[in-house]
Every structure is written in C-alpha cells, then in structure tokens.
N, C-alpha and C positions, 0 to 999 in steps of 0.2 A: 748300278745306276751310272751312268755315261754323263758325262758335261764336257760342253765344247765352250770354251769361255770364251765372251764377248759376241754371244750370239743374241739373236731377237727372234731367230725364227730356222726352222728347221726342214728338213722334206729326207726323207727314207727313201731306199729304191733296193730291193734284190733282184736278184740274178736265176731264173729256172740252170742257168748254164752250169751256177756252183752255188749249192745251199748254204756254203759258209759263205760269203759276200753278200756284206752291207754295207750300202755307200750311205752317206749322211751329207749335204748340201746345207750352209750356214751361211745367213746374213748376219752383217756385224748390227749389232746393239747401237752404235754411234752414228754412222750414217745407212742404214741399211744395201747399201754395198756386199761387194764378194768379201763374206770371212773366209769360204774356203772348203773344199770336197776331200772328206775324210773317207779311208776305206780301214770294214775291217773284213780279217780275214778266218775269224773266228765266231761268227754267228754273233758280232757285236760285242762277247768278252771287252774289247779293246779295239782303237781305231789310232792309225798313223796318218796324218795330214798330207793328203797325194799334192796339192796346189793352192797357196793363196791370191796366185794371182794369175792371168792379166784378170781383171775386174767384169765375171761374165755376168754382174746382174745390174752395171753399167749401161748406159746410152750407144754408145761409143763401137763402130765398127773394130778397133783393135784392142779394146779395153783398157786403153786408158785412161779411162774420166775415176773421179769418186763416186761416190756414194752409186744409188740405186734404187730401185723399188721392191728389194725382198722384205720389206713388209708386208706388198700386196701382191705380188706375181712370183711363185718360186718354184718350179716343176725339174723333175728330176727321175730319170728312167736309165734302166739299166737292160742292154740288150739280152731275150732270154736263150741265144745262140752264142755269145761271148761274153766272158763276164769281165772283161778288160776294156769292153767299149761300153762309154755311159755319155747320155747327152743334158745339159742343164738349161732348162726356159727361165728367162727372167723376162727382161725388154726385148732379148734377141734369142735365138737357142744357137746352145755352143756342141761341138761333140768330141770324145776323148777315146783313143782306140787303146788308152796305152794304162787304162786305170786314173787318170786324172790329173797323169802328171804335164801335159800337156791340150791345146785346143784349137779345134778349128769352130770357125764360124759357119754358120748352117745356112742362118737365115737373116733378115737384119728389118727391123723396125720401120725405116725409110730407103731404105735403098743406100748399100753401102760400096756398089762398085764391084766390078772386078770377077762379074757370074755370082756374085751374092743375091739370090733373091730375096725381094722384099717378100716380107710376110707380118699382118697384125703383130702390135706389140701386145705386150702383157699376158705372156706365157702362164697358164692355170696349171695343166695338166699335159704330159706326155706319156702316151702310152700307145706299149707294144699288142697288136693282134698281130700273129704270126711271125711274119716278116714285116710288116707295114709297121711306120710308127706313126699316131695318132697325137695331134697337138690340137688342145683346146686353149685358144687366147681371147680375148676382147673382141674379137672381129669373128669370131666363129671357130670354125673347124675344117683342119687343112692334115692330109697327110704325103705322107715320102714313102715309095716303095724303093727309092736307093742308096737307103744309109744319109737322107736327110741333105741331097745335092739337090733336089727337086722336088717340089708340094707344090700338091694341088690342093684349092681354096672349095671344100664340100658344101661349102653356104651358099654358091653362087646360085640366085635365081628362086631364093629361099627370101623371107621376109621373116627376121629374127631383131632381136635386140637386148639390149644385157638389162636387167632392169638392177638399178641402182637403189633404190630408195622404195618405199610404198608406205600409203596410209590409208585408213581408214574412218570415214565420220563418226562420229561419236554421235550424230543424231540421226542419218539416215542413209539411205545406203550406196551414198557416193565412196569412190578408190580414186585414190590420185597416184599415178608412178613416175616416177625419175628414170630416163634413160640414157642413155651415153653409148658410145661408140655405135 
C-alpha cells in the first residue's frame, strides 16, 4: 500500500510506452491545490515526487495562485508513445515531456495570452486514442492532434449540458434537474 501524504484526491495514468510507469497526480488535503505528480518506476512498488510545483490545478496561467479544484476536476494521462510525456487537467491542462519534472501550459480556462488557447475549465477526463488526446471538461469535449498546441471544441452545434443535481416526486411523476455550464 502506497500513501502520498497530505492528499484529498488522487488520478492514476499508465503508459502502453513502458508497463513499469505509474504516474499518481495529488491534491493537497488543505486547500485542494497541486500536492504533486509522483512517478514510479516499478509497477507502483514505490513513487519519487517528479514536481510540487508551479500549482497546475490553480486558476492562474503561470501557476501561481493557491489552492484549486482537485477536489472536483483532476485528469491526468500519460502518452502511450512516450512515457516521459504526461499531461494534467484541473482548471487548465498542463503538459510535461520530461516526466513531471517540469510544465508547459496547454490550454487555459479564460484566455491566458501568448497562443494559449482558451479552452472549458474543469478538466474530468484526458484521454489518448491513438495519437489524438481527448479532454472531457464542463463545456464538453475538445481534442488535440498536436501534443495539445491546438483543440478543437467536438460539442460545437450539439445541444448538451452537465446535469448537476436531479430529483424525483415522491408523489407523481415530475423530474426536476440542475444544470450548469
């Protein structure tokens, strides 16, 4: 059994590239912020701390703010052609060619400048089909055929919505739902 202390939340990612590599992605416990992307290289045996910082589940185009929303957004993929590049969603998705020990910004929540495209905050899911990587956030579904300089938004022209909340009467047979984004 593995423990990453001062965590609240976790996300797993291997690699087809090398079956011993497992990355582990942690929110801190205190303000749900970057704890930090651990790799191991032993099939999980054991994990050394690749980066605690800059702060990728942050607001913040260069990572500097606190805290975060890894309580509710924590995605984390690992390329199955290299297994030294792995990318993390939170508010923004970040990507790392070098194992973790380093990041660049992918995409940014509002617009962060600089050929940063915006893209939906609140990263769920990133995933690889072949070469393409697939990000499911709040806003839908958008992917990158070039290592994540450039997404396209799949929802456009679709009528979708995240449902948040649902109930049900207890006397007859009205649904009520909550929706957001």
């Amino acid at each position: 059994v593995q423990t990453i202390n001062g965590s609240n939340r976790i996300s797993l990612a291997v690699t087809s590239a090398d079956n011993a590599v497992v990355y582990a992605l942690s929110s801190k416990s205190s303000n749900s912020g970057y704890n930090g992307l651990f790799r191991s290289t032993d099939s999980g045996g054991s994990y050394t701390s690749m980066s605690t910082t800059p702060n990728l589940l942050g607001w913040n185009a260069n990572g500097g703010d606190t805290g975060g929303q890894g309580w509710y957004d924590l995605a984390l993929a690992a390329d199955p052609a290299n297994a030294a590049t792995v990318y993390v969603g939170g508010v923004n998705t970040w990507k790392s060619t070098n194992s973790g020990t380093s990041w660049t910004l992918k995409n940014h929540w509002s617009g962060a400048g600089g050929g940063i495209q915006t893209v939906h905050a609140d990263k769920h899911v990133l995933v690889f089909q072949g070469t393409k990587l697939w990000e499911g956030n709040d806003g839908g579904l958008y992917v990158s055929s070039d290592g994540g300089n450039s997404w396209t938004n799949k929802t456009n022209g679709i009528t979708h919505s995240l449902q948040y909340r649902i109930g049900v009467s207890q006397s007859d047979d009205k649904v009520i739902t909550g929706l957001q984004d």
